[in-house]
VOROTOR-360895 format. One record per residue: residue in three letters; x negated, y negated, z of N, C-alpha, C, CB in turn. Coordinates in steps of 0.001 Angstrom, whole numbers, plus 500000, padded with zeros to 6 digits. Glycine has a CB too. Layout:
<sites>
ala X Y Z X Y Z X Y Z X Y Z
...
</sites>
This chain:
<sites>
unk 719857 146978 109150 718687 147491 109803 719122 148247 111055 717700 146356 110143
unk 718421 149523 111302 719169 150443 112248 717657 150184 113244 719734 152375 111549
unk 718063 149993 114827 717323 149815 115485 717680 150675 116737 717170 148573 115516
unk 716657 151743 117087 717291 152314 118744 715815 151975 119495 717872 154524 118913
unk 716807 151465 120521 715510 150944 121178 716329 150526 122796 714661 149337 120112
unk 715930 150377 124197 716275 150306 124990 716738 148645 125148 715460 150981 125669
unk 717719 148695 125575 718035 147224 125211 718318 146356 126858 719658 147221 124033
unk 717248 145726 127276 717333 145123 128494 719120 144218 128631 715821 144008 128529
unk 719001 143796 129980 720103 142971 130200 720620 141522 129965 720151 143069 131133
unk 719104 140825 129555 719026 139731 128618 719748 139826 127405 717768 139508 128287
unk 719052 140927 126558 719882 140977 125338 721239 141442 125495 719284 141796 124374
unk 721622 142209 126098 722480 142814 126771 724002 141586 126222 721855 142949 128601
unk 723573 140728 127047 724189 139846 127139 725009 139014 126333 723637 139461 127505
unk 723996 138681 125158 723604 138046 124248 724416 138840 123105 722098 137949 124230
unk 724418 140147 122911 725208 141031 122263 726461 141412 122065 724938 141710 122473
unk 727352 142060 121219 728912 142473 121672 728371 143763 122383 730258 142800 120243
unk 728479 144566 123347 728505 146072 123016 730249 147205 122768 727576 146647 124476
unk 730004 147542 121489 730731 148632 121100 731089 149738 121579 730397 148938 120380
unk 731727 149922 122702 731886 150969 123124 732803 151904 121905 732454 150718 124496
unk 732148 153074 121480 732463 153718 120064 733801 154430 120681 731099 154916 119296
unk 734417 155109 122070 735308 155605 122527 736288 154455 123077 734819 156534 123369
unk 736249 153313 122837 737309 152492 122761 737479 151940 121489 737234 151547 123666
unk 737196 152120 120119 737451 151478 118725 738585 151005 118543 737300 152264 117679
unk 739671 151711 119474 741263 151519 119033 741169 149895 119603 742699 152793 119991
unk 740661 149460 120827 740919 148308 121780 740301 147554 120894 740386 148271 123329
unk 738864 147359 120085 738657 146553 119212 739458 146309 118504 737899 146719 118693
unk 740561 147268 117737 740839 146544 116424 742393 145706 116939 741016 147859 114881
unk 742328 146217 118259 743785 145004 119127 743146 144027 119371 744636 145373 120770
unk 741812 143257 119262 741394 142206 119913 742287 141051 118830 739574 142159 120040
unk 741380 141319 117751 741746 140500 116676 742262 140756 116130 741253 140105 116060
unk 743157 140387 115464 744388 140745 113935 743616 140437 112805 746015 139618 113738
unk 741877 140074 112642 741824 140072 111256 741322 141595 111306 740835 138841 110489
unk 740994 142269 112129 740439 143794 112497 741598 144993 111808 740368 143987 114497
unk 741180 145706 110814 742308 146579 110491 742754 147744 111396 742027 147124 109281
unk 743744 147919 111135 745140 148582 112350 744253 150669 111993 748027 148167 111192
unk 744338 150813 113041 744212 152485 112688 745765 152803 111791 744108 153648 114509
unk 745434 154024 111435 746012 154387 110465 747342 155605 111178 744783 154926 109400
unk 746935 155743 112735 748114 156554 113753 749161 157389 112579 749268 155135 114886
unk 750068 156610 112101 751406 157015 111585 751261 157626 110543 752308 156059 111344
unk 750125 157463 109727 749839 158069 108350 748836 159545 108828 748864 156731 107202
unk 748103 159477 109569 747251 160834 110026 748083 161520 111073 745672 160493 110718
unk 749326 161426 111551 750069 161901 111844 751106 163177 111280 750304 161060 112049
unk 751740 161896 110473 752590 162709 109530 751616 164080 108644 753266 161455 108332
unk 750456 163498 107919 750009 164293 107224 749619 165544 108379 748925 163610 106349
unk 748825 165214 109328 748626 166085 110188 750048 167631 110184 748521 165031 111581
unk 751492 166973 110298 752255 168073 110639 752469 168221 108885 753728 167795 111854
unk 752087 167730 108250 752371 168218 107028 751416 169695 106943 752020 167002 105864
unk 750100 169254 107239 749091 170504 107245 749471 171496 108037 747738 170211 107679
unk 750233 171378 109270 750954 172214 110384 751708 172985 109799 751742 171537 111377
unk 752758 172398 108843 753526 173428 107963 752991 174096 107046 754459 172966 107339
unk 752188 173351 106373 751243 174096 105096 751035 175296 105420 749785 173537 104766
unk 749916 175393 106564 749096 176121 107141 750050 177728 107496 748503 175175 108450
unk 750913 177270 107934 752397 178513 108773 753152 178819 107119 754180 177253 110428
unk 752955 177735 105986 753609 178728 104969 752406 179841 104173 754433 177675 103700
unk 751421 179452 104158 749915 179701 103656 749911 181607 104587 748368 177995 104539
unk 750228 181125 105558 750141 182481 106243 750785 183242 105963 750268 182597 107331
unk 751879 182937 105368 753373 183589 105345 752906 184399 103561 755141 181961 105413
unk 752108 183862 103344 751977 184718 101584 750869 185812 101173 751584 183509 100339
unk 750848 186521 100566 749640 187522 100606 748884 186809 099702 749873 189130 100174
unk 747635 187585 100346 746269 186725 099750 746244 187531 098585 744643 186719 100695
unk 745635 186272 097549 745419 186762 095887 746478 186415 095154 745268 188346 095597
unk 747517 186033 095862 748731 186111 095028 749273 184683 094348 749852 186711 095957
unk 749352 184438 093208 749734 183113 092763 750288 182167 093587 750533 183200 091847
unk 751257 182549 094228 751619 181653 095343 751076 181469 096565 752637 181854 095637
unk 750112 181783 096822 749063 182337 097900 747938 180876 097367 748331 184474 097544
unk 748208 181088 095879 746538 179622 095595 747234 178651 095445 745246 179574 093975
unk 748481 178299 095240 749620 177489 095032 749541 176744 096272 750986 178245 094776
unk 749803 177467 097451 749857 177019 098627 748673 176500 099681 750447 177889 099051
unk 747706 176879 098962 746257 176815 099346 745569 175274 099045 745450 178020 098451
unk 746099 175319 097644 745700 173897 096753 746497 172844 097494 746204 173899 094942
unk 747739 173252 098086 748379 172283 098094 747771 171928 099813 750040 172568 097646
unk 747427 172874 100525 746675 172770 101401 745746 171636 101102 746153 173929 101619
unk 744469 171327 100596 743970 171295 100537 743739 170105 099935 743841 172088 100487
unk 745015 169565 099356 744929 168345 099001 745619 167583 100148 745480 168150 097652
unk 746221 167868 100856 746560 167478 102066 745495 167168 103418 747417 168443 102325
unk 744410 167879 103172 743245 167784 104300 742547 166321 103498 741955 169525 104419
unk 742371 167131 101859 741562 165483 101339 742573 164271 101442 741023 165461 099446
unk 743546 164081 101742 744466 162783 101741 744236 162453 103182 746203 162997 101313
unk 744316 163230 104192 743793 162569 105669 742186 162124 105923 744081 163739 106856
unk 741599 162943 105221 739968 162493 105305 739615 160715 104798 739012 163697 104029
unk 740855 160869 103265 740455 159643 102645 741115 158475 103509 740911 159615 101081
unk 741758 159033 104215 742870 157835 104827 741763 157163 106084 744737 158727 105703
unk 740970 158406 106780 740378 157854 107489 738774 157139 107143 740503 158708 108349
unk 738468 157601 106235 737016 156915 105839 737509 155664 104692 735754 158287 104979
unk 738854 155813 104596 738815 154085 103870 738855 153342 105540 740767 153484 102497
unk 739305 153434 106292 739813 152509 107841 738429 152860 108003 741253 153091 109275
unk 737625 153703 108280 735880 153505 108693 735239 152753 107984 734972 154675 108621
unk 735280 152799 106676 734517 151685 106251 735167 150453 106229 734024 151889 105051
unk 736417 150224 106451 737386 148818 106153 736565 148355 107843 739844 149081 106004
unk 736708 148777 108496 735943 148456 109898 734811 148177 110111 735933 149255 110666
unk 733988 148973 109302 732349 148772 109184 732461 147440 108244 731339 150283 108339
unk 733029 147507 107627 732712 146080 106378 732749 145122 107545 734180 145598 104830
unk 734238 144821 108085 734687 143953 109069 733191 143626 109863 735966 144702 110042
unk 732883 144325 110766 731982 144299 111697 730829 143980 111598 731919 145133 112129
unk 729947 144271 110149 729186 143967 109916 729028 142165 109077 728935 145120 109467
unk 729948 142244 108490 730523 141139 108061 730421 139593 109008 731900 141639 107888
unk 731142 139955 110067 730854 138971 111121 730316 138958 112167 731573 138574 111460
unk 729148 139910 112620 727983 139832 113641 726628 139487 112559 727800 141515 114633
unk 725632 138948 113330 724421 139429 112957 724112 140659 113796 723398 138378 113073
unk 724385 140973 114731 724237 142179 115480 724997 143278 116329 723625 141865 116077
unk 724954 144040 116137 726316 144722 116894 725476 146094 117529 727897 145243 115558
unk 726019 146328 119096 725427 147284 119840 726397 148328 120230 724803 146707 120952
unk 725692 149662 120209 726829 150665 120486 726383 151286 121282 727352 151498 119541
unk 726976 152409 121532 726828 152897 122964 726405 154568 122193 728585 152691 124218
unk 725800 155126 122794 725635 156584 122844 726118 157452 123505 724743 156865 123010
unk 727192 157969 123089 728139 159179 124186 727372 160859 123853 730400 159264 123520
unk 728025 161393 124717 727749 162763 124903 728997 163506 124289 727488 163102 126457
unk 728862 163387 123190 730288 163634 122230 730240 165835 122490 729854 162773 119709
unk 729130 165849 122445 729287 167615 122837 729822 167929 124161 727796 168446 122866
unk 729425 167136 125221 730219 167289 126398 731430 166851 126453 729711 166809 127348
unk 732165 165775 125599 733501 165102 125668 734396 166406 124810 733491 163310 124806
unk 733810 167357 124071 734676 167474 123326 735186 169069 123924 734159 167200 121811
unk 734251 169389 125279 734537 170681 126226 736242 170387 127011 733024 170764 127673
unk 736427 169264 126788 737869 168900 127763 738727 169551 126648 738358 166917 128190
unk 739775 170200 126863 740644 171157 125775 741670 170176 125800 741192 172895 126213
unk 741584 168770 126327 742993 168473 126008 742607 167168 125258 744115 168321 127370
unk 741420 167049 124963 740937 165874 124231 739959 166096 123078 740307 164993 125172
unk 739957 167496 123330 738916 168131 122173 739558 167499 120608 738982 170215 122217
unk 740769 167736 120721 741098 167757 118878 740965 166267 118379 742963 168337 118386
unk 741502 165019 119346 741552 163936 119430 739892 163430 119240 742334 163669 120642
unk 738835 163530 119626 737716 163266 119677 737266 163741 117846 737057 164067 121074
unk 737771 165025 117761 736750 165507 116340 738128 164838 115585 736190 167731 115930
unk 738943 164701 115301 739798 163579 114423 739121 162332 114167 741121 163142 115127
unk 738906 161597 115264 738250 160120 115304 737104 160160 114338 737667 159655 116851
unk 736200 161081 114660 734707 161511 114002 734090 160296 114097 734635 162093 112367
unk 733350 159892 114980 732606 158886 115837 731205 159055 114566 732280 159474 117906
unk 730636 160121 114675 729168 160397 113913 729521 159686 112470 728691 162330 113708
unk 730079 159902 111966 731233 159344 110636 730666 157846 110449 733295 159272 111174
unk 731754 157536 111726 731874 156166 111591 730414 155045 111712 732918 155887 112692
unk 729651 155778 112667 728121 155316 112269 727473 155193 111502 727424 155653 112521
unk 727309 156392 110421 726757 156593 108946 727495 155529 108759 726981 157978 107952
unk 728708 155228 108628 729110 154490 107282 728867 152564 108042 731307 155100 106662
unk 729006 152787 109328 728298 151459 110191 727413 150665 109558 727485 151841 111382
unk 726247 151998 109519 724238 152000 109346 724476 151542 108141 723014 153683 109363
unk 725070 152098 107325 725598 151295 105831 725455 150404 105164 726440 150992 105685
unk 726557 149715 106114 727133 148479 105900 726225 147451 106431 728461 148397 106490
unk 725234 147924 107678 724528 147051 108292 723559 146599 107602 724139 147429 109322
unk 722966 147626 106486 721964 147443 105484 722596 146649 104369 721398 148787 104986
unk 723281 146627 104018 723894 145533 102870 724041 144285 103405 725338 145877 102279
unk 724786 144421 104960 724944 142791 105488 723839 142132 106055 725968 142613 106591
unk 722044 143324 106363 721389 142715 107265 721657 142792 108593 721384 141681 106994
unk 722575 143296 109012 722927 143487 110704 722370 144379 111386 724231 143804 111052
unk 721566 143998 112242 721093 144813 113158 722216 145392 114061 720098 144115 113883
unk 721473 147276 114122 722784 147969 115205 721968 148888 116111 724183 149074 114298
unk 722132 148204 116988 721223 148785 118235 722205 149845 118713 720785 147576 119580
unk 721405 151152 119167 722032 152150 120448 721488 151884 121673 721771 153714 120294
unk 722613 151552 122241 722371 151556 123947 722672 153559 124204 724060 150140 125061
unk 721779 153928 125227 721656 154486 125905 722910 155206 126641 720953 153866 126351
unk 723157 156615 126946 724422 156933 127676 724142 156501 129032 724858 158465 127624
unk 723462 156425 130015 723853 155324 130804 723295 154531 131347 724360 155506 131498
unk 723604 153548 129931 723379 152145 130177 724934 151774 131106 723118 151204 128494
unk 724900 150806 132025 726184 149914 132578 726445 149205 131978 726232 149258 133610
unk 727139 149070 131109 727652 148489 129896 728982 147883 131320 728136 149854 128169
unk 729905 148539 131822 731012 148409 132258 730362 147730 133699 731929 149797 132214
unk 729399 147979 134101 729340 147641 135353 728549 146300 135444 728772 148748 136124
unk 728223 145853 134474 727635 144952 134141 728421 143132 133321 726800 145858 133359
unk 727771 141822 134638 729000 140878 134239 728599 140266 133037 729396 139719 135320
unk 729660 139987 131559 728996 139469 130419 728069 137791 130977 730401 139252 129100
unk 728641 137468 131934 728686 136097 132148 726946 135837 132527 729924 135686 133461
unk 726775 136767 133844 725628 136368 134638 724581 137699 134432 726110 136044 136335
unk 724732 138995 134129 724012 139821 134241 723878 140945 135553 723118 139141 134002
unk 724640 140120 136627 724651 140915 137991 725283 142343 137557 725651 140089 139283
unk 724769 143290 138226 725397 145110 138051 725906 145667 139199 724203 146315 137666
unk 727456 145889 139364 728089 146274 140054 727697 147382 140262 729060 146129 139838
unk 726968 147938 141164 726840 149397 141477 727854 150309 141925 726005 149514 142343
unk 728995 149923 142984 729993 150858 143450 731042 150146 143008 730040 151232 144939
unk 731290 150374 141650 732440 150532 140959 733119 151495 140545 732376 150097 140206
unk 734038 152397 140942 734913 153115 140713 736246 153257 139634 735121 153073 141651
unk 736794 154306 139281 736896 154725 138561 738456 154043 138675 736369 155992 138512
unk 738993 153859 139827 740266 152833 140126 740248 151664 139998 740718 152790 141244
unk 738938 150942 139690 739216 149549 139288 738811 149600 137780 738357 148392 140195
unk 739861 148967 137812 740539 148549 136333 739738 147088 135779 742480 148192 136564
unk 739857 146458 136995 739630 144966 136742 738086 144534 137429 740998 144035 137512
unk 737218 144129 136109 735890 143587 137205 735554 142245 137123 734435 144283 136941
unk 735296 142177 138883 735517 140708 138918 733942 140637 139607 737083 140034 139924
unk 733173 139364 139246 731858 139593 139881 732072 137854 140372 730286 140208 138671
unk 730602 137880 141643 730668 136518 142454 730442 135730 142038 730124 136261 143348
unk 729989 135619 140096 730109 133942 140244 731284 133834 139628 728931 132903 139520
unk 732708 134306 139322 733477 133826 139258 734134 134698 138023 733180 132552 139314
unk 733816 135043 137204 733753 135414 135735 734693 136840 135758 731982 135658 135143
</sites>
């Protein structure tokens, strides 16, 4: 069941929230969480790097021109599949063991204006990984709430609810007064 709805600090609480631009740190929490796939969308990645620089190198129309194209091309579908089996191996996971799981809403059109994080962001494919989330949530029954882009997810203590207002971008570590 897909639910967007503003989600007070009670529930807040009560919830995991998913921050969708940290996924990698989830799947380090736990080891039953499957591993990204880094080394395999890598390699293929410079495989397509070469493809792409021999693809150029041939005149268009020419037998070896569709030769090189195909082979292109099965190389883009082998990274796609690599990553939507790990999206749904994750969505299964997740849905699997919450009744509820909360995510966050980014400004993925503004994240993806930074030129040095642009390619890294549309690789991940965040929108992706939701569809196939919303999915899974409907087969398991899990409710998946969107929190809001800014909600204080970070500034906020799981323990007590208090909201750090002048928290900065140098602390790493949040520590709030009752102890937590």
């Amino acid at each position: 069941m897909f639910v967007e709805t503003k989600i007070n600090y009670f529930l807040a609480n009560l919830l995991t929230i998913i921050p969708i631009a940290i996924i990698r740190m989830i799947t380090g929490i736990q080891e039953t969480f499957p591993k990204l796939p880094n080394n395999q969308t890598k390699a293929i990645t410079n495989k397509i790097d070469k493809a792409n620089k021999n693809l150029s190198r041939k005149q268009c129309g020419s037998n070896r021109y569709e030769k090189q194209r195909k082979k292109l091309n099965r190389l883009y579908t082998q990274r796609t599949n690599i990553s939507n089996h790990f999206f749904w191996h994750l969505a299964n996971k997740l849905c699997c063991n919450n009744q509820a799981i909360v995510v966050e809403d980014l400004n993925v059109k503004g994240m993806v204006k930074n030129r040095k994080l642009s390619k890294a962001i549309y690789r991940v494919s965040w929108s992706s990984f939701l569809v196939k989330l919303k999915q899974k949530a409907v087969e398991y029954e899990t409710q998946v709430h969107v929190v809001g882009k800014f909600f204080p997810s970070s500034k906020t203590c799981s323990n007590c609810g208090q909201i750090k207002t002048d928290l900065k971008l140098s602390d790493r570590v949040y520590k709030c007064d009752c102890g937590f």
